[in-house]
Every structure is written in C-alpha cells, then in structure tokens.
N, C-alpha and C positions, 0 to 999 in steps of 0.2 A: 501566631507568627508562621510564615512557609516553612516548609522541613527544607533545611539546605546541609550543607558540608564545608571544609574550610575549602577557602576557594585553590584550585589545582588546576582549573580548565579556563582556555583563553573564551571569554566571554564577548564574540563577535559576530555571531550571525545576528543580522538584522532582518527587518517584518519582509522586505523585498525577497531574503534569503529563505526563510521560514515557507511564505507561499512558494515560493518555488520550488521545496521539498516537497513539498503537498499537492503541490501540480502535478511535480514527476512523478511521485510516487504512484499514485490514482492514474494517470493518463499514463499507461506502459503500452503494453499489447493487446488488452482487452478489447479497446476502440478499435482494433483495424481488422482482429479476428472475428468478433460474435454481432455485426452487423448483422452477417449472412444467417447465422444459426438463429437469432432471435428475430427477422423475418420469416424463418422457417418456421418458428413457434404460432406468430401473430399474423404476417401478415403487417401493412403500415400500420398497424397496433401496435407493432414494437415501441414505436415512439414510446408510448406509455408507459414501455415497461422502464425507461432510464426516469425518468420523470416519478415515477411510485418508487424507486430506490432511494432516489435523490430524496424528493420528500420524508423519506421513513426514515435515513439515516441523519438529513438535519437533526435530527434530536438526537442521536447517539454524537454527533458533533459537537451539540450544545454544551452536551456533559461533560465531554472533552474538556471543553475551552474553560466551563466554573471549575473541575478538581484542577486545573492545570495549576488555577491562580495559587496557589496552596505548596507549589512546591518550585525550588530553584536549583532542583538536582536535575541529575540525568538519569532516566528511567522510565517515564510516560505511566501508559498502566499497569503495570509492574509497581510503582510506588503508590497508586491510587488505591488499588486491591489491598497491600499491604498497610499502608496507614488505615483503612480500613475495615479488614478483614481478618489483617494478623499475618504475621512470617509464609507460614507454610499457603496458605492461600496466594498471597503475595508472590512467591516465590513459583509456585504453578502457574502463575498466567505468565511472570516474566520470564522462566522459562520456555513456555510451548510457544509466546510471541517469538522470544532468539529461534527457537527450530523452524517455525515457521516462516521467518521472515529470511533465513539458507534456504530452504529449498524453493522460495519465491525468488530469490538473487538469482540460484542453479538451473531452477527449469524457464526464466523468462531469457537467460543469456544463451539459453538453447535452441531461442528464435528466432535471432538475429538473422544466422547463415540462411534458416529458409527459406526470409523476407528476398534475402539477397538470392536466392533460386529463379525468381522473376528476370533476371538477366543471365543467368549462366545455369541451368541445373547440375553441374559440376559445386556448386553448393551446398544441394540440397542434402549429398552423400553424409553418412554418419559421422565418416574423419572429419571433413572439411565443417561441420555443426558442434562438433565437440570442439576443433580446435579456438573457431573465433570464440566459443565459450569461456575456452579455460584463455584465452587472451583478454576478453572482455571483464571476466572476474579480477586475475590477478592485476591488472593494471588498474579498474577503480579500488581494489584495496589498496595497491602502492600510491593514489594520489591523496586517500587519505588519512594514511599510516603517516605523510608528512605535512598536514596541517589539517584543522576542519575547513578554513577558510580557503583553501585550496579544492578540499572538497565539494563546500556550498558554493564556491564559483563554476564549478565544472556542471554542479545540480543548475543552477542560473543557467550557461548556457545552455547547455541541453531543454530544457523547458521552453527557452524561447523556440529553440531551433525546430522543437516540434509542433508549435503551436501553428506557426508561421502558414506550413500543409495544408491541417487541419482547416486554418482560417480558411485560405486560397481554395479550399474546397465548397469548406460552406457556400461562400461568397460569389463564385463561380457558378457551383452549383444552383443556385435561384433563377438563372437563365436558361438552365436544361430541365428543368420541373414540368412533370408529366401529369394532371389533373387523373389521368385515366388508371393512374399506377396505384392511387389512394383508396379504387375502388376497387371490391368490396375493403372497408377499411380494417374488418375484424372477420376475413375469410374462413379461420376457422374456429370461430366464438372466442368466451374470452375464460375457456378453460386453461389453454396452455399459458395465461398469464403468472401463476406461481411458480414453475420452473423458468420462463425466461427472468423473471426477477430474480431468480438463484443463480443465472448465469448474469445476470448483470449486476447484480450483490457483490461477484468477482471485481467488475470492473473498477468500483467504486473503491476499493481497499486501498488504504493508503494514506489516508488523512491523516489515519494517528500516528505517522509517521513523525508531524511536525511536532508533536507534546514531548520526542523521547529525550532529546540534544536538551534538555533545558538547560543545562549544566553551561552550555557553551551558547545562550543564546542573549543578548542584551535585554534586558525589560522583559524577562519573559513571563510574567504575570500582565503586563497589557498588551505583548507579541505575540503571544497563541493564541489565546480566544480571538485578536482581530483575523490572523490568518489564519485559521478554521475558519470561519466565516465564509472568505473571502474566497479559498481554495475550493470549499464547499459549492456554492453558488456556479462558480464561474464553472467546475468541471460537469455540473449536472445542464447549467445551459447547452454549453458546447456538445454534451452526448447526445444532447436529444437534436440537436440541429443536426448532429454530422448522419445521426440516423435517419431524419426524414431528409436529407437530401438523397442518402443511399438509395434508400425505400422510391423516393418519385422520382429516382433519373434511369435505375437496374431494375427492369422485372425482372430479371433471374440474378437477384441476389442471395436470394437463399440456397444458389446451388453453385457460390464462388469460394474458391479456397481463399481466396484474397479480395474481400467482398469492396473494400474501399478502391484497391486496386483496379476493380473491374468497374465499379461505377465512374471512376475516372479516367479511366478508356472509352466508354463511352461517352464522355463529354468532351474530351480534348485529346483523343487517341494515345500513342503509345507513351507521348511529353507527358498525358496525365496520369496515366498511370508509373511513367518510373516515378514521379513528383511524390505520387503517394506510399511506392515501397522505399522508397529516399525517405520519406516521414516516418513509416514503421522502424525501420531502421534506426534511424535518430529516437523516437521515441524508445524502444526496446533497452537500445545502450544506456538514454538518460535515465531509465527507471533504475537499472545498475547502478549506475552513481547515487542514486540517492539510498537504494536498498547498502551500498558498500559503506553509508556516512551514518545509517541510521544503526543498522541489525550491532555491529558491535558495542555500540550504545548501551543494549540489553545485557549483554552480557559481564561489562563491565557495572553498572550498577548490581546485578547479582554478588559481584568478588566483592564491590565495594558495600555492603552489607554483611558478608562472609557467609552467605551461602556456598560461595566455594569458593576456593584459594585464592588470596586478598591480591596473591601477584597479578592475579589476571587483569587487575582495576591500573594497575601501573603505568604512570603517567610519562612519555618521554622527555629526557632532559632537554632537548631542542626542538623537537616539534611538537612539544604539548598536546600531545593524543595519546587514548589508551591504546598504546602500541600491541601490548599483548593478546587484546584482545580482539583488537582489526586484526592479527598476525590469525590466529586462531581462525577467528571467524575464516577469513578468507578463504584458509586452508580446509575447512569443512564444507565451505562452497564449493571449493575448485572440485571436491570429491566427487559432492555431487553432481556438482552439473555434466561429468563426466560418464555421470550414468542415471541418472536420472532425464525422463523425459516430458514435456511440458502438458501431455492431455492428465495427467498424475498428479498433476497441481489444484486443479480447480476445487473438486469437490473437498479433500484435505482441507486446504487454507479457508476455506468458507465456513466449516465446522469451528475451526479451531479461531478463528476472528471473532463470531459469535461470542466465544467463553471473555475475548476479553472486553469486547464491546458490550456484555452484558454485568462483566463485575465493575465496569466505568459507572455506567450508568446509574450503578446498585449503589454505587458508592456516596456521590456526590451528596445525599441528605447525611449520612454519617461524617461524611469529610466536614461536611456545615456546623457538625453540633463540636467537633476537635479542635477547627483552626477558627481563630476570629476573624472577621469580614472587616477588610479594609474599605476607606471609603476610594473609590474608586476601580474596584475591582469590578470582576464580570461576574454576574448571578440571574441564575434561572428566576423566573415569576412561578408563582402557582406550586412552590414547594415539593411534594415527588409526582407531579403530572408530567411535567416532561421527560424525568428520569423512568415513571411507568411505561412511558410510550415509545422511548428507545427500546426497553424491553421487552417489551410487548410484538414490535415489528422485528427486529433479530432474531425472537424466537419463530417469528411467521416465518423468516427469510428462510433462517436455517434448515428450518421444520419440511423445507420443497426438496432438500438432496436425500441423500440415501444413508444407512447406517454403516457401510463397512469400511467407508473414513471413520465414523465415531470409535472403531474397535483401535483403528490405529492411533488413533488419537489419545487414547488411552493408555497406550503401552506404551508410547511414549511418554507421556505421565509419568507414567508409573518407576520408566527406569528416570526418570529428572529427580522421581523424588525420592527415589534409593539412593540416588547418587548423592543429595542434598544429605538423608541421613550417615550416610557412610562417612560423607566430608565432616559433617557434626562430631562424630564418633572420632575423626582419625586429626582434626585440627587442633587439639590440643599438646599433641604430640609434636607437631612443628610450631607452635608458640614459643 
C-alpha cells in the first residue's frame, strides 16, 4: 500500500498543473544564459550536449515516476531515500534538497533585474538587482502561503507565457538558418563535451520538482510518472531546437552576455531581441513560482516526520497550506537572495542534485521489494538496469565539476544533521 497521512492538504493540482511545475521549474534561466557558454565549449556541437543530458537523465526520470507510485505524501525524494534507506539517510537528502532548492529561488530571483539591463542599465546596479529580488521572493511566497491552487495557477501561467518566446524563436528562427554557421560542426573536438554537459546538467534540474506536492496532488500515483514524462521530453526537445537555432543564426554567440537575446537581433532587430529579454524575464519569475510552491514542500514533510519541530508541518485553518513553513522558507530566501549572487549557484546545486538523483534511483528496486505493485501502476522493465543507469550517468555528470562545492556541501550536512540530533535530544522536552 502507498505510505500516506491523514488527509490535511487540499488535493487539487491536476496532470496539466503538475507538468507545468516541471516545465517551470527545468526552463528558468539556464536557456537564455549557457547558449553562448556551451557554444564556446563545442562549437554547433552544443546541440549534443542538451541532447546527452536529456537522454542520461530520462532514466533518473523513470525512477522518479515508479518510487512516486508508492507514495501519497508530500516529500519527493526525501520519502523515497527514507522509506528506503532509513530516517537519517532520508532526512540528508530532504534536507540538503530544502537548502538547495533556497538558494536556487535566491540566486535565480537575482536575474531578473539584469535581463531587464537590456533596456535601461540603471537595472543592472546592485540596489535595483536585490530589490526586484527580494520583490520577486516575497510576493511568490505570499501567493502561496494563501492557497497551492493559487500557486499552481500562477506556475500555469508563467509556463505558458514562457514558452510562447521560446516557440516564436525556434519557428522564426528556421528562416534565418545559416548552413555556413554548422561548419566546422565540432571546432574544437569533442573534449569539452563533459563540462558543457555539467553546465547543461544545470539546465535540466527541476523535474523532481513535480514528485514533491504529492500531498496535494489528485491521482498522484498515475499524475507523476505521466508528467515526468512528458515535462521530460518536451524540455529536452525544445533545448536543443532553441540551441541550434542560436548556433545557425549568431556566429558570435559564444561571446554574448545575452546569447538568445543577440541571436534575436539578428533576426528581427531590436523587436527580437526585447521579445526574447521579455521571455527571460518571464521565464526567471515563473521558475520563482514554482521553486516558492515546491522548496516549502521539503521542509514541511521533515516537521511532519519530526525531524524537527512538528509546528513547522502546520496546516492553515483557511488556506490549507503549510503556512509555517512557506513563512520560513521564504524568509531564508529573501536572506539570501540579498546576498547571494547567481555564478555561486551552478556548480553547488549540481553536486548536491546528484546526491538526491542518485539515492532515487538507488531506491526504486528496495521501494519494489516494501510496497506492493498495483495493477495499473507505473514500473520500470529490466529490474535495476535503468535504476543502474541513472546512476551511472549522475555520477559521469557530476564527476565534470570541481570538489570545493563538495566541501560545502558537506558542512552543510553536517550542520542539518546536528541540528536533526540536537532536535532528537531536545523534543521530548516540548512533548
């Protein structure tokens, strides 16, 4: 039977809702920044490199979608690791996912204003970047500190409203296609292939956004596995189209701060280019919303296990959300983003995604032998072949950045799981 709770959360995002968390989250900034940086790597090779992401994490996707079946809480893989792996394991990925998925809110809300630099560089300044930040934080936590359905409408538009660009670009784009731009296709071999997949490992993050809401999502043993799927597919098509249109319209995209931006000047002058910092923009905000509906997710299933203070899991009497811990969350956002800066994100959140994309994947054969298989549920073929092969490529992924994220990653660890035992120690005393 799935591990559930008694029911406290309003159970109403639907599959339309669900992929559209999973759109947003995955399609933030990453598309409109590392165009130019992973033609610098490759050369029109880039293409490849969203293309060998995509592929590699389909399977850490798959895993997603079978451990999901299994559970009707809110938590993602935080519950997968734990059912498992045991409390304290459990308890380390759902924590360093919560830290991570703050300072992914803090440093992508710290985009916004530079996009907007493209018309005014009165923007670009450090006030005017912190202030749309800590405006952009505090207002997606207040829309869904009063409802998720509120929340997941606001993820919905924004999704569409980014796609909309992106299309107009692609599509567009196939009429300014330069045959001449493709060639040499792989100028400078195809060594720098495992670092631009490190940077485009980045773009991809996000999917398991949709597993964490279960708590609050209708059918969500047949509404996450379809939407992984489906999120899956559609953002690895779209990255590699938006890349080879970059690549055969901009020979000098590898040397654009605004690599989307500048190929879309060159197709439709300055119209194309504000169209596509109009789409960063939108896109940067929507990914906020969906990080402001997900990351308190985490933290609230932690209280609501009693890993740490149960009040944190507390539900509102009118708007049925964990109020205290959107309050929280947000509040540890807003800090950051007020000082934290967004080149400090990548290599961090790419280590630390790894940890929890590899105990999913670890999991799904042990989750098999726990819960019984409904008929009609979603299940891997080929027993831990796919599960080996997420693994497998996460560690390839990982294994392209550097180690002195892994130090930080680690003390922050370490203080979650001090703070886990000191809570252990000190909760019996407020029983």
């Amino acid at each position: 039977m799935p591990e559930t709770r008694a029911p406290h959360l309003l159970r109403v995002l639907t599959l339309f809702d669900v992929v559209c968390i999973g759109i947003n989250a995955v399609v933030g900034s990453g598309i409109f920044f590392f165009p130019g940086q992973l033609a610098g790597f490759l050369g029109p090779a880039s293409v490849a490199s969203f293309g060998v992401v995509g592929l590699l994490l389909i399977n850490v996707g798959l895993c997603y979608a079978e451990a999901s079946t299994h559970f009707n809480r809110t938590g993602g893989g935080y519950l997968y690791a734990r059912a498992a792996f045991g409390d304290w394991v459990g308890f380390a990925i759902g924590w360093m996912a919560w830290i991570t998925q703050m300072f992914s809110w803090a440093a992508v809300a710290n985009v916004i204003a530079v996009y907007l630099g493209f018309f005014n560089p009165v923007f670009e300044g450090r006030l005017a970047v912190k202030a749309f930040a800590a405006v952009v934080v505090v207002g997606m936590g207040a829309l869904n500190y009063r409802g998720v359905k509120l929340g997941a409408r606001t993820s919905d538009f924004f999704t569409v409203a980014k796609l909309v660009p992106l299309g107009l670009f692609v599509l567009l784009g196939l009429f300014f296609l330069g045959d001449a731009h493709f060639r040499p296709f792989a100028p400078h071999g195809w060594r720098p292939l495992g670092p631009a997949c490190f940077l485009a490992f980045f773009a991809f993050q996000g999917f398991e956004y949709m597993a964490v809401p279960s708590g609050e999502i209708d059918k969500p043993a047949r509404t996450i596995p379809l939407a992984l799927i489906i999120a899956l597919t559609l953002t690895s098509v779209l990255y590699m189209a938006v890349q080879a249109i970059a690549v055969g319209v901009d020979p000098a995209l590898a040397t654009s701060a605004r690599p989307l931006a500048s190929a879309a000047m060159g197709m439709l002058g300055w119209a194309g280019a504000a169209l596509m910092v109009g789409g960063a923009v939108v896109s940067t905000t929507g990914y906020n919303s969906s990080a402001a509906l997900v990351t308190p997710r985490y933290l609230e299933a932690l209280a609501d296990d009693g890993h740490l203070p149960k009040g944190l899991a507390a539900v509102h009497p009118r708007f049925e959300t964990p109020y205290r811990a959107i309050l929280l969350t947000t509040a540890i956002s807003l800090v950051m983003a007020l000082f934290l800066d967004f080149d400090k994100l990548v290599d961090f959140s790419n280590v630390v995604v790894c940890a929890q994309y590899v105990a999913t994947c670890l999991a799904v054969p042990f989750l098999r032998r726990r819960f019984q298989h409904k008929p009609g549920d979603f299940r891997l073929p080929g027993g831990w072949t796919i599960p080996l092969i997420g693994v497998a490529a996460v560690a390839w992924l990982g294994a392209q950045g550097g180690m002195s994220q892994v130090w930080w990653s680690l003390a922050i660890l370490a203080f979650g799981l001090a703070l886990k035992a000191g809570w252990r120690r000190a909760a019996p005393r407020f029983s």
